[in-house]
C-alpha positions in Angstrom: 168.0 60.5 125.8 168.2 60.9 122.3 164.9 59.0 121.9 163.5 60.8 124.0 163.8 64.3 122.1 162.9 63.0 118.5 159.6 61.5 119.9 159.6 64.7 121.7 159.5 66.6 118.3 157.4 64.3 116.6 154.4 64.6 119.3 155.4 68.5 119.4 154.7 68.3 115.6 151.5 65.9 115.7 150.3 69.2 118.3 151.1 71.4 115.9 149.4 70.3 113.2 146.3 68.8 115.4 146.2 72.3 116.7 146.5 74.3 112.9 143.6 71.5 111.6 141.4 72.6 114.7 141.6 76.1 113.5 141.0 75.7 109.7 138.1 73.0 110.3 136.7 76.7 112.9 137.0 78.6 110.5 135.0 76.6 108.2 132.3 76.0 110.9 131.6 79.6 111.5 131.5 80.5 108.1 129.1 77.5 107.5 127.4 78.9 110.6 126.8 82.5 109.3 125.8 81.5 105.9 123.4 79.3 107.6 122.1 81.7 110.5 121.4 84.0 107.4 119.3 82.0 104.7 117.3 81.0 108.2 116.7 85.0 109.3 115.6 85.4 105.2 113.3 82.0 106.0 112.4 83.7 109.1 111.4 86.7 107.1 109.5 85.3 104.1 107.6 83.3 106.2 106.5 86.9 108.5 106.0 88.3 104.9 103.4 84.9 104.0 102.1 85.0 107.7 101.1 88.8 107.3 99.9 87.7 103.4 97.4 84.9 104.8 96.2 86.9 107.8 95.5 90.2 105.0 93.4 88.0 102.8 91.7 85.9 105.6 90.5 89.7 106.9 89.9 90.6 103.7 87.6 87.1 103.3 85.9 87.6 106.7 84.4 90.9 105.4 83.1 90.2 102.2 81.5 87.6 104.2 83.8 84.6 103.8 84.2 84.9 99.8 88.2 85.7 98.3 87.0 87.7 95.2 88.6 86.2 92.5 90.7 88.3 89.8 91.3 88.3 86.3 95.2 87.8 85.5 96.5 90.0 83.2 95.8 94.0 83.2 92.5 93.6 83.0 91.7 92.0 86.1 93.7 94.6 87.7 91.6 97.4 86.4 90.0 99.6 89.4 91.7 97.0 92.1 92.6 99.9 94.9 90.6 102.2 94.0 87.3 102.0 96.1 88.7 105.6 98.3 89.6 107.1 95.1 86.8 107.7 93.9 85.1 109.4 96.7 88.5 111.6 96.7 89.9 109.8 99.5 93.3 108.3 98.6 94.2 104.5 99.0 96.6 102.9 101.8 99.0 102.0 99.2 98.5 105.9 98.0 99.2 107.2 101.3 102.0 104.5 102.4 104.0 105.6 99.0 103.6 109.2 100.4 104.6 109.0 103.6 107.6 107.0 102.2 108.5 109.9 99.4 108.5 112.6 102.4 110.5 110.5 105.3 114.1 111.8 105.9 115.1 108.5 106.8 113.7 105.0 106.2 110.8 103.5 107.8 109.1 100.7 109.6 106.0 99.3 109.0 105.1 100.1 112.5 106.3 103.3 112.1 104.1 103.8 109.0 101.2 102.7 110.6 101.5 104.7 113.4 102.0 108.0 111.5 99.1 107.2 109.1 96.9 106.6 111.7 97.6 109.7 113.8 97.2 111.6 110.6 94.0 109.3 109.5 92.2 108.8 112.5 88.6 107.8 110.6 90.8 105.0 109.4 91.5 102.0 110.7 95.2 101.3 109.6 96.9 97.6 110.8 100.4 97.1 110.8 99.7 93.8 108.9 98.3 95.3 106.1 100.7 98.1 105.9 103.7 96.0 106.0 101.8 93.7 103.6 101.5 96.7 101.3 105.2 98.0 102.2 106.3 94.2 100.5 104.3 94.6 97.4 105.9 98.3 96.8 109.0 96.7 97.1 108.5 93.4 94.8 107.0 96.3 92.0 110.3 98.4 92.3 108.4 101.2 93.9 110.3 101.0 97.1 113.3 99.6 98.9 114.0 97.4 102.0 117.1 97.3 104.1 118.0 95.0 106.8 118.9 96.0 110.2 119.7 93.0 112.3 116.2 91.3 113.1 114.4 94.9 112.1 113.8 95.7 108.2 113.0 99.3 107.3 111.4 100.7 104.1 112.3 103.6 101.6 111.0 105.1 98.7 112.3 103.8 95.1 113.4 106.6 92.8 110.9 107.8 90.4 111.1 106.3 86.8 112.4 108.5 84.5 
């Protein structure tokens, strides 16, 4: 019976290490898994970032009748862009998005922006599109901050510059 226990103890040992390799090569698989599962939620999210971008401009096409005005790069193009409600005294979305950002207790949605604004704007017609469109340029200017919730992101207002 001596044969019997050293191929005993060699299968016991071919377990063992089958068993330890099985682990490891888990291991590796889940963290392959998670790193994975998160570059495709941030896919997932740019692309509702560029959905809400293309459906903003195609609105914005169908009412100045189908033409994308075109803008100057540089400063100059940017000169007056926004400010159609200023100058009848009534502030802009990005105005009032900022504000509503600077007086939250606790970070925001873009839903919960838009719902807000348009209780407290009623002659305006306020789209979650468009305000979470607005929310993502804030935040790619540095003038606000998004968090990550699980599948939910929420928005908060950037520190003033000094």
């Amino acid at each position: 019976m001596p044969g019997e226990t050293e191929l005993t103890s060699a299968y016991s040992s071919k377990v063992a290490d089958d068993l330890q390799h099985n682990v490891t090569e888990q291991e590796r698989i889940r963290g392959e898994v998670a790193r994975l599962t998160a570059e495709l939620d941030e896919l997932m999210h740019d692309h509702g970032v560029l959905l809400n971008l293309q459906q903003a401009l195609q609105a914005g096409a169908a009412e100045s009748g189908g033409q994308v005005p075109r803008q100057k790069a540089g400063k100059a193009g940017k000169a007056g862009r926004g400010d159609k409600n200023s100058a009848a005294g009534k502030p802009t979305l990005v105005e009032l998005i900022r504000h509503h950002l600077a007086t939250s207790s606790a970070p925001c949605s873009a839903s919960e922006v838009t719902t807000v604004l348009a209780e407290q704007h009623r002659d305006r017609h306020i789209q979650t599109t468009v305000v979470r469109t607005s929310l993502e340029n804030l935040v790619a200017k540095g003038r606000a901050h998004r968090t990550k919730q699980g599948s939910s992101v929420f928005y908060t207002a950037a520190a003033p510059a000094e």
